[in-house]
C-alpha positions in Angstrom: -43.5 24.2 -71.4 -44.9 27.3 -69.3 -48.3 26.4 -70.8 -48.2 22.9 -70.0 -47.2 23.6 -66.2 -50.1 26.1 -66.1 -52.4 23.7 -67.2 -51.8 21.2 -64.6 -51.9 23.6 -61.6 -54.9 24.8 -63.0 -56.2 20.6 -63.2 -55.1 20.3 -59.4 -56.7 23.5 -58.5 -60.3 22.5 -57.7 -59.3 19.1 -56.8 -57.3 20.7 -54.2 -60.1 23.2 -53.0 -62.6 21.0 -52.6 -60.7 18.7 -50.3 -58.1 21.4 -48.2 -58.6 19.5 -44.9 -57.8 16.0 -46.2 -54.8 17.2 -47.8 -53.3 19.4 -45.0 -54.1 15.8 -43.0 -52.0 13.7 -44.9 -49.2 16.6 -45.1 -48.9 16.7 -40.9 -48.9 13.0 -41.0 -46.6 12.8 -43.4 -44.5 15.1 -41.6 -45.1 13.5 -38.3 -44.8 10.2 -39.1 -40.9 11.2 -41.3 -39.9 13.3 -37.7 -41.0 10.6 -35.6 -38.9 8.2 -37.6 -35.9 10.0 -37.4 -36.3 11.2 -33.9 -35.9 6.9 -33.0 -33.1 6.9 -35.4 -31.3 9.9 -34.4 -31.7 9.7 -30.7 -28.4 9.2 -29.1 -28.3 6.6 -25.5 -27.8 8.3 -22.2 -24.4 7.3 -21.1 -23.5 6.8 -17.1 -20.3 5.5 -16.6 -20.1 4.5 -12.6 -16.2 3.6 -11.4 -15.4 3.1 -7.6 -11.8 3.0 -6.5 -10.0 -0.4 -5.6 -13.0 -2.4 -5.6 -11.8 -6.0 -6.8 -13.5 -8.1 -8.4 -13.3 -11.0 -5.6 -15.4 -8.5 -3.7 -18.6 -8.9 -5.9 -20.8 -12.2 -6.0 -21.5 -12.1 -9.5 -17.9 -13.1 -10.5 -17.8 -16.2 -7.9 -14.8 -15.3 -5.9 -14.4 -16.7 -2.4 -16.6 -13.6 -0.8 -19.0 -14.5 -3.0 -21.1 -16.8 -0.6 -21.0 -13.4 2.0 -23.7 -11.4 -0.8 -21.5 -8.3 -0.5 -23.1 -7.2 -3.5 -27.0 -8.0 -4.3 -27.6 -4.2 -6.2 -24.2 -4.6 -8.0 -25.0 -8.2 -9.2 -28.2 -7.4 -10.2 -26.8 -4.8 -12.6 -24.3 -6.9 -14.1 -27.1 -9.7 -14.7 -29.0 -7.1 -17.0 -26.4 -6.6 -19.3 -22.8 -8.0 -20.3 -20.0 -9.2 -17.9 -16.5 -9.0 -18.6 -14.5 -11.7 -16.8 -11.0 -10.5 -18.6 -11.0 -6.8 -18.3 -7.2 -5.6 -17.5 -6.0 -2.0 -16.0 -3.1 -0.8 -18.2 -1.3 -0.2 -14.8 -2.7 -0.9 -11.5 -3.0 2.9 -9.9 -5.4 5.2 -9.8 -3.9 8.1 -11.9 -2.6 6.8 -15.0 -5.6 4.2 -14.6 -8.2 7.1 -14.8 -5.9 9.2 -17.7 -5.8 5.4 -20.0 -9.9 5.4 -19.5 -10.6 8.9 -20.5 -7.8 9.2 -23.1 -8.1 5.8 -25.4 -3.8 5.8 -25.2 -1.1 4.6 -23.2 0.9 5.7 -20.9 3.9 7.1 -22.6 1.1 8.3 -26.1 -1.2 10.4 -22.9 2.3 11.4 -20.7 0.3 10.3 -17.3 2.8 7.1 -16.4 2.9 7.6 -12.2 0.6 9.2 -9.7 2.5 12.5 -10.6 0.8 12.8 -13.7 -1.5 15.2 -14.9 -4.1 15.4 -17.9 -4.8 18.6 -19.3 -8.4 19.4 -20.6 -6.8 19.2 -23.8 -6.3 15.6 -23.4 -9.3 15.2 -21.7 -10.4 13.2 -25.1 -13.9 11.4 -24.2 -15.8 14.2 -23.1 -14.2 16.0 -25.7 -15.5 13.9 -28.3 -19.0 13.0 -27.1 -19.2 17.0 -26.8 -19.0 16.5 -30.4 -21.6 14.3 -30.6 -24.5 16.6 -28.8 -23.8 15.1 -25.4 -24.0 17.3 -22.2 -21.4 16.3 -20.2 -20.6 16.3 -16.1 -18.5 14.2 -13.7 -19.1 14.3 -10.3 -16.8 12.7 -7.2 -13.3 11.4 -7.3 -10.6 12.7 -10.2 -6.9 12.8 -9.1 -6.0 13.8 -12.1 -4.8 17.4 -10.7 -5.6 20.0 -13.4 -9.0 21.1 -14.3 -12.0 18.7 -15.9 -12.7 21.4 -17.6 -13.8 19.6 -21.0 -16.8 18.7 -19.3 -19.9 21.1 -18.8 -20.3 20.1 -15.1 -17.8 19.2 -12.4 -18.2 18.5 -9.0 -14.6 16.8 -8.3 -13.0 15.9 -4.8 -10.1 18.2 -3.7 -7.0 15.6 -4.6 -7.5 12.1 -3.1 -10.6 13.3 -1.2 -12.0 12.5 2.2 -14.3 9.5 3.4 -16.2 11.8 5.7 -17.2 15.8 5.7 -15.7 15.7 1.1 -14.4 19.0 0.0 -15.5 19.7 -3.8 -13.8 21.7 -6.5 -16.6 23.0 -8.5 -16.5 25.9 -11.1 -16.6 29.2 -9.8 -15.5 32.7 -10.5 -12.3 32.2 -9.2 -9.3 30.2 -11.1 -9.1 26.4 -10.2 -8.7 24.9 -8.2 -9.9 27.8 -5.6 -14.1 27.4 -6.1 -14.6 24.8 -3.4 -17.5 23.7 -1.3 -17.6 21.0 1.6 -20.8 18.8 2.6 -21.4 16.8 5.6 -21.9 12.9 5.5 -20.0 9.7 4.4 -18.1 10.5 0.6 -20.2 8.1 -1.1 -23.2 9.0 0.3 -22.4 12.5 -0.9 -21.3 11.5 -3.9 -24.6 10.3 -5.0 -26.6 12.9 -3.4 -24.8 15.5 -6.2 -25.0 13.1 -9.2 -28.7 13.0 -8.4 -28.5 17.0 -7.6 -27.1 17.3 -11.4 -29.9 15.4 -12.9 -32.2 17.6 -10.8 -31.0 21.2 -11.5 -28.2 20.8 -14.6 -29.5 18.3 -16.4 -30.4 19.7 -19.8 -33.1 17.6 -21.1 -33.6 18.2 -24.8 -29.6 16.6 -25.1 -28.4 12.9 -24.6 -26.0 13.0 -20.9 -22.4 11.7 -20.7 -21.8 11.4 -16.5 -19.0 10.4 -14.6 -20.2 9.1 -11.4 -16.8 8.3 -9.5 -16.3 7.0 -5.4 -13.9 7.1 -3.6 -14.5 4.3 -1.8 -13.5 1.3 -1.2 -9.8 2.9 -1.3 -7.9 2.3 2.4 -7.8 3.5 4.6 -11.3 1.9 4.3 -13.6 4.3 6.6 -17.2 2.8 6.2 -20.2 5.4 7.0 -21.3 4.2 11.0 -24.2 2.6 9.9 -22.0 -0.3 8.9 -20.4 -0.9 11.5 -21.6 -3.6 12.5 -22.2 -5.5 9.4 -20.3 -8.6 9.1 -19.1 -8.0 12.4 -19.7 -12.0 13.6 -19.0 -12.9 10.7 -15.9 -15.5 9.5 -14.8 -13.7 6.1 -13.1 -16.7 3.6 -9.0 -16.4 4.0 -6.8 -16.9 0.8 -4.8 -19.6 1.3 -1.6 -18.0 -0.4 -2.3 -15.7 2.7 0.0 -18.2 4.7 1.5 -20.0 2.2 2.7 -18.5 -1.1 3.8 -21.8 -2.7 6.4 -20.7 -5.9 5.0 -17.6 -6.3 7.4 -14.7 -7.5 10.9 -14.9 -8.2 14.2 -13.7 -7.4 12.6 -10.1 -8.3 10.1 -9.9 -5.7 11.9 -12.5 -3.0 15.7 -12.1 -3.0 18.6 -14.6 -2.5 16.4 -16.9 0.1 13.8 -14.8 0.5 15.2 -12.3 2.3 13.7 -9.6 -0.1 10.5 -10.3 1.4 10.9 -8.7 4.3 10.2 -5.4 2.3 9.1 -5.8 -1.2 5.6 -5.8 -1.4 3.5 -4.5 1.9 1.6 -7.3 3.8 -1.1 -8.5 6.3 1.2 -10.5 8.8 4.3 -8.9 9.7 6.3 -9.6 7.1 7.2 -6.6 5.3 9.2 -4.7 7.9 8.3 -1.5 6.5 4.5 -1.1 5.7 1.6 -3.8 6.6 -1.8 -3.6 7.5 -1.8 -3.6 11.2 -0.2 0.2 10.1 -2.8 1.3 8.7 -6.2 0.3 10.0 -5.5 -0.4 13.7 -4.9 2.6 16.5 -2.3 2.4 18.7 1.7 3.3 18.6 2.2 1.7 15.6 -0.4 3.4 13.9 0.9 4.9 10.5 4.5 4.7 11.9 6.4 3.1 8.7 9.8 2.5 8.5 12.2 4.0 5.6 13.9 1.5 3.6 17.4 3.1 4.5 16.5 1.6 8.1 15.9 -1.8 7.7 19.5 -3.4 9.1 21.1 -6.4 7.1 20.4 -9.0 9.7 16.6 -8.3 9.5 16.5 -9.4 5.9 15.6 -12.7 6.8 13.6 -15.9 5.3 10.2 -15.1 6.6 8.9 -18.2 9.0 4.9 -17.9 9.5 4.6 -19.5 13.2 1.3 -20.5 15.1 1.0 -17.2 16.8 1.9 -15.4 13.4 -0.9 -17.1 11.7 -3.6 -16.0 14.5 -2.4 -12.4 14.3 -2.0 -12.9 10.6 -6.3 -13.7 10.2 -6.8 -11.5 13.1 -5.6 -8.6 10.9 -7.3 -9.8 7.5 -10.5 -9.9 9.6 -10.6 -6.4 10.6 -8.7 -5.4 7.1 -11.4 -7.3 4.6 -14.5 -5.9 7.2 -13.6 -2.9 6.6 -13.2 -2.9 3.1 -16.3 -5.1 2.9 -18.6 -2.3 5.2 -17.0 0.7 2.0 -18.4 -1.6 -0.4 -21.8 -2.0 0.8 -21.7 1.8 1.1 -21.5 1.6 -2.7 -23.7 -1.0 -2.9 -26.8 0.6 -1.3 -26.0 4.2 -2.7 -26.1 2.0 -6.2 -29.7 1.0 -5.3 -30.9 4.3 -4.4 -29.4 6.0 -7.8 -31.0 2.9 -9.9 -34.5 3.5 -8.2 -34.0 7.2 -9.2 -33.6 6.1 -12.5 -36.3 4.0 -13.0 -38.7 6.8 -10.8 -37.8 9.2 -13.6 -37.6 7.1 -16.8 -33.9 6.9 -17.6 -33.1 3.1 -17.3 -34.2 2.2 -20.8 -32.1 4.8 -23.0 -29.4 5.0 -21.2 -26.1 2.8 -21.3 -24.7 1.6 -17.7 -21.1 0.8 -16.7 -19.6 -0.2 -13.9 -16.3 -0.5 -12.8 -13.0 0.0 -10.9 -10.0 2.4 -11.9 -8.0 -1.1 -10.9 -8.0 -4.5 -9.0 -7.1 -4.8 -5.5 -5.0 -7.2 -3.1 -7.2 -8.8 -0.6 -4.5 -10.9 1.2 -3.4 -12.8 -1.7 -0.3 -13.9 -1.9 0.4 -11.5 1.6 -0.4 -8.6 -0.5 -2.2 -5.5 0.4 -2.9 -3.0 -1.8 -2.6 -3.0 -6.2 0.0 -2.1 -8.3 1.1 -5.9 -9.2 0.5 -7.5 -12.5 -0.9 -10.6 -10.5 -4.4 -11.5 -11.1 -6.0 -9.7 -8.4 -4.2 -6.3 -9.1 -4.6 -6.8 -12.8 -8.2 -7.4 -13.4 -10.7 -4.9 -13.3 -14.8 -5.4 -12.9 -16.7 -4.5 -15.6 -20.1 -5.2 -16.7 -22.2 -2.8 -18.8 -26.2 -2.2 -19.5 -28.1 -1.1 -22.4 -31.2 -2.9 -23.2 -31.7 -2.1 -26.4 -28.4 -3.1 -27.6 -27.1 -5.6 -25.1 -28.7 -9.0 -24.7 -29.0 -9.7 -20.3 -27.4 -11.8 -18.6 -24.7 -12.5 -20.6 -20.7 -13.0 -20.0 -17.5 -12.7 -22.1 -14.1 -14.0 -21.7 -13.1 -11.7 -24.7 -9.6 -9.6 -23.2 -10.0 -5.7 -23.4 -8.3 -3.4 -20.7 -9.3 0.1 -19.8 -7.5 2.1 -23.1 -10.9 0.1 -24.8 -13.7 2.3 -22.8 -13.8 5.5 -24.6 -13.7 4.0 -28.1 -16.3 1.8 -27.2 -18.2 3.9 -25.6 -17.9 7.0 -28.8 -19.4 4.2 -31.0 -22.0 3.3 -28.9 -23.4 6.9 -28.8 -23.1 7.0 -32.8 -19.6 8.5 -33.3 -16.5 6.7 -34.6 -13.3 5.9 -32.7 -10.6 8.6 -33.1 -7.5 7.7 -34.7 -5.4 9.1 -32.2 -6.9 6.5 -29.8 -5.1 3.5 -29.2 -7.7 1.1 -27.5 -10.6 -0.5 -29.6 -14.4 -0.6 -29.4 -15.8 -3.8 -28.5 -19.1 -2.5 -29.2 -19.5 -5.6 -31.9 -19.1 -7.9 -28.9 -21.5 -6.3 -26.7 -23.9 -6.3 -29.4 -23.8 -10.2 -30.8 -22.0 -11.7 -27.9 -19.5 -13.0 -30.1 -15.2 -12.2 -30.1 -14.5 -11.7 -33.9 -11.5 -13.6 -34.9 -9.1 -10.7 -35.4 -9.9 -9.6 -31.8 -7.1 -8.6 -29.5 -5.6 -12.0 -27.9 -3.6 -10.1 -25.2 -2.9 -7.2 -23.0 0.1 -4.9 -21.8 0.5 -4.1 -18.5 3.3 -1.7 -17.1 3.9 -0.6 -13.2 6.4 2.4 -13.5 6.9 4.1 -9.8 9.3 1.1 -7.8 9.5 1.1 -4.7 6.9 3.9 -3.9 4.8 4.9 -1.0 6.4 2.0 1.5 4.1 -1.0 -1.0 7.7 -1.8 -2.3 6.6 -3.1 -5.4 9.2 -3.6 -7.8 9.2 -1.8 -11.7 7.7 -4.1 -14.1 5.8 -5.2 -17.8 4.3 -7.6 -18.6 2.0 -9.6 -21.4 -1.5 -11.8 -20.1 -3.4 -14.0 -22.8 -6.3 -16.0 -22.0 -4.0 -18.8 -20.6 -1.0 -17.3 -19.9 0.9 -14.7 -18.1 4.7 -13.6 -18.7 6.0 -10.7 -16.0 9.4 -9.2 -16.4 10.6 -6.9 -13.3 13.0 -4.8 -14.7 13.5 -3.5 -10.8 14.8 0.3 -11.4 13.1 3.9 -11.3 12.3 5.6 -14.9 14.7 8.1 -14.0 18.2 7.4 -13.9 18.7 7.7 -10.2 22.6 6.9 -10.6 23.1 9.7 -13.0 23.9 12.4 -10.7 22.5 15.3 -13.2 19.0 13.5 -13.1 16.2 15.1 -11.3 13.0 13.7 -9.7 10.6 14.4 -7.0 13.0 13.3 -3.9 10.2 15.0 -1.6 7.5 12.4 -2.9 6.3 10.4 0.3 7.5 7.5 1.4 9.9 6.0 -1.9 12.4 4.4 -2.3 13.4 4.8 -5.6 17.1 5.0 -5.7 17.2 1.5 -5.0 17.7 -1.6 -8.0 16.1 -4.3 -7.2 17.0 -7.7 -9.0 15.7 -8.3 -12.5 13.9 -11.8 -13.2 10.9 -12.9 -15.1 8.0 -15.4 -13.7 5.5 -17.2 -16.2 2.3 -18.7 -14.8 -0.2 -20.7 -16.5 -3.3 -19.6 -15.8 -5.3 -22.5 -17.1 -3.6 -24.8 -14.5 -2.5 -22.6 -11.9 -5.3 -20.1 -12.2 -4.0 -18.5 -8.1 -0.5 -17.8 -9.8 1.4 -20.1 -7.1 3.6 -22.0 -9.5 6.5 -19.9 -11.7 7.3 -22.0 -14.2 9.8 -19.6 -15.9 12.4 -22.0 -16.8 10.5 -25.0 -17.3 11.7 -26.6 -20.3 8.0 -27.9 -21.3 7.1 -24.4 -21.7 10.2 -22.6 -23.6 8.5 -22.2 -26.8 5.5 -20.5 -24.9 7.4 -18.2 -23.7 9.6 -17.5 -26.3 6.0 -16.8 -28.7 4.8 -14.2 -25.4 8.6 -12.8 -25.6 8.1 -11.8 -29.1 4.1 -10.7 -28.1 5.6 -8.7 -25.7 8.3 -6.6 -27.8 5.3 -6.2 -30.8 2.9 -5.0 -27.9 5.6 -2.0 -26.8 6.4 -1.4 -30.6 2.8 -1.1 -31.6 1.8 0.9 -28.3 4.6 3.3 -28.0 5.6 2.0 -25.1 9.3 0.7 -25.6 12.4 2.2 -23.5 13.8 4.2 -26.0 13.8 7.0 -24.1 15.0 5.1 -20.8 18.2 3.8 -21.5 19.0 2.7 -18.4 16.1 0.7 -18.3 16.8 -0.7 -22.0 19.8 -1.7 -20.9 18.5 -4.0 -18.3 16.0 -5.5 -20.9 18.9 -6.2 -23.5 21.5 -7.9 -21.0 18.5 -10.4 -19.2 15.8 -10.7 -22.1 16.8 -14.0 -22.8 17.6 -15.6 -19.5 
């Protein structure tokens, strides 16, 4: 054999002499063209994931609400017309902290222990950056957090100091002292800032031989909606369209959210007109002696708990109050809006737009007057649904639209297989990366969503304690109406400094159903409408699987179990 393989070398030899330069040719293309191949294979999408803070989706034009016709968002629309829209995203629970822990966790509430705005995530649960850290991803988030202990799984924070500022934002950043003590404050409007650091990061942290996971958060359009002054007079003669449930809320609700003749009204749910005794809108946007001066619960007297009567002169101060309210809101938006087009022109100036995977969103939905509701929290459409439309032209066919439900426990699967990893077990929501990539909803695709508002009665909103299931054409809510701790248990212990709640108070249980299909504005409760008791009864038992398979029953709130056993089957 040794003479054999000495032979042949010796064959190649000359061959091999006489034509060195071809072959050492055909060896660097060879190589080239094998690293080259690989390199397109191998190379792993840029990811920007882009959330604001309360801004609804009937503040956009591209999902056709009634602001649409006002263009509040030209950049924004644009964006979602490159890639897919989602018209039946859903927030696990419509507030900002357990919102944000659901998106960068994969789990719910009670799986991640974030289930109020006293929640925390630890960086050990800080699971998306974790995992695309896996992956070869540098990672940063920059802007809004609220989610109290350090984002220190990323590589690069620039996070606002607790709720954050609209004007003059204080940063936590990393530092050589122990968070959250490293701060630095800049001058401007918040989202004006905000985008000036994200494109600082891609300027001086940036590392370019890696792929880049960054969080780029606002904190706009949250209230109390303080647009930069260069706004301020945009939309200013302008009539902004008025819900009609703003004056006239049909059969919305129930004995939960309206009392024995809807005397409940008077403080469940804070308003626009002056309704809700306690907290409404006037309150918070407009200067004067009223300004910020809410009432406590314990002070409302019995005789004010009135039916609520909506008079001429109501009505006029009633739009007069959603004019200013939605203006303001509306002039935060455009904020985002125009920072949006400045941050996409970067982009595009510096060759990022085509490798790199786009989403925007919201951390929830938000009330614009609906139903004489300000602010979130509700499982109601408006509170429920989130924006959320996402870019990536080489995977993601423009201009395209889904109906297909996922809610916000779906981002960071979906977004680990994107970049080439595999959803974590421990991860609850599912990647609907097949459904970005043929436009189709597989069969054995999720059909419905949990929702679940813990607090009651918090911060002066007065929204009651609920859960709820939402399929494409239906929507079954049951208020439950008591704290998670068991405020009648004298041992029990809970934050009873905690601004502005009310939690010690049960308010009555009921459970509204609303056909979507039909009744698309959720002004009809039909719960107890005999053509519909064998729809319900099929969500009832979609509901109890949904809490089993989630971890997210009442086992360990039996006072609240207790209610759910004695009314389930009113």
């Amino acid at each position: 054999m040794s003479f054999k393989r000495s032979s042949i070398v010796f064959a190649i030899r000359p061959y091999f002499t006489m034509n060195k330069s071809l072959w050492v040719l055909i060896l660097l293309f060879s190589c080239s063209r094998g690293n080259n191949e690989e390199t397109k294979e191998t190379k792993r999408p840029n990811i920007i994931y882009i959330m604001a803070d309360d801004h609804t989706s009937q503040a956009f034009g591209v999902y056709g609400s009634r602001l649409a016709s006002l263009n509040p968002t030209p950049t924004l629309d644009s964006l979602a017309k490159s890639g897919m829209l989602f018209e039946n995203c859903f927030v696990n629970n419509s507030i900002c902290v357990p919102s944000r822990a659901a998106v960068l966790t994969g789990q719910r509430a009670q799986t991640n222990g974030v289930i109020d705005l006293e929640g925390s995530l630890p960086p050990e649960k800080q699971f998306l950056s974790m995992e695309l850290k896996k992956l070869g991803y540098q990672t940063a988030i920059v802007g809004k957090w609220h989610l109290k202990e350090e984002p220190a799984s990323f590589d690069y924070y620039k996070v606002l100091n607790q709720q954050g500022t609209y004007f003059d934002p204080v940063f936590r950043v990393q530092g050589n002292e122990p968070w959250p003590s490293n701060e630095i404050q800049y001058e401007g409007h918040s989202s004006d800032v905000i985008t000036d650091q994200v494109i600082n990061w891609f300027e001086k942290e940036r590392e370019e031989d890696k792929p880049f996971f960054l969080m780029y958060h606002f904190k706009a359009p949250h209230d109390d909606f303080e647009n930069a002054p260069r706004y301020e007079d945009y939309l200013e003669d302008v009539f902004i369209p008025e819900p009609q449930s703003l004056y006239d809320n049909g059969n919305n609700g129930s004995e939960a959210t309206r009392g024995n003749n809807d005397s409940l009204t008077r403080y469940i749910g804070s308003s626009v007109s002056h309704r809700n005794l306690i907290r409404n809108q006037a309150m918070n946007i407009w200067q004067g002696p009223n300004y910020k001066n809410y009432r406590d619960a314990e002070d409302i007297l019995p005789n004010e708990l009135v039916k609520w009567e909506m008079d001429e002169e109501e009505k006029q101060y009633t739009s007069e109050v959603y004019q200013s309210y939605l203006k303001k809101y509306l002039r935060c938006v455009k904020g985002i809006d125009d920072n949006m087009k400045r941050f996409l022109a970067y982009l595009k100036s510096n060759g990022l737009l085509e490798n790199t995977i786009i989403v925007y969103t919201s951390d929830q939905g938000f009330m614009l007057g609906e139903h004489d509701f300000i602010d979130k929290r509700w499982m109601y459409e408006e509170s429920l649904r989130m924006p959320f439309f996402i870019r990536f032209p080489e995977k993601i066919k423009a201009n395209t639209r889904t109906d297909a439900i996922i809610n916000n426990t779906d981002f960071a699967p979906t977004l680990i297989e994107l970049a080439g990893g595999e959803k974590p077990e421990y991860m609850q929501g599912n990647s609907f990366k097949s459904i970005l990539e043929t436009n189709e909803e597989p069969e054995d695709w999720q059909k419905s969503t949990y929702y679940r508002y813990w607090m009651h009665l918090a911060h002066r909103h007065g929204n009651p304690a609920h859960f709820g299931v939402r399929t494409k054409e239906y929507k079954l809510i049951f208020y439950y109406g008591k704290y998670w701790v068991d405020t009648d248990n004298p041992e029990a212990e809970w934050n009873k400094s905690s601004w502005g709640n009310d939690f010690t108070t049960h308010t009555p249980v009921a459970w509204e159903f609303y056909d979507l299909k039909k009744d698309p504005r959720e002004m009809n409760n039909l719960y107890g409408n005999p053509d519909y008791k064998e729809t319900i009864a099929h969500l009832k038992e979609e509901l109890k699987r949904l809490r089993v398979e989630l971890n997210e029953t009442d086992e360990d709130y039996p006072h609240i179990q207790e209610v759910i056993d004695k009314h389930w089957n009113d």
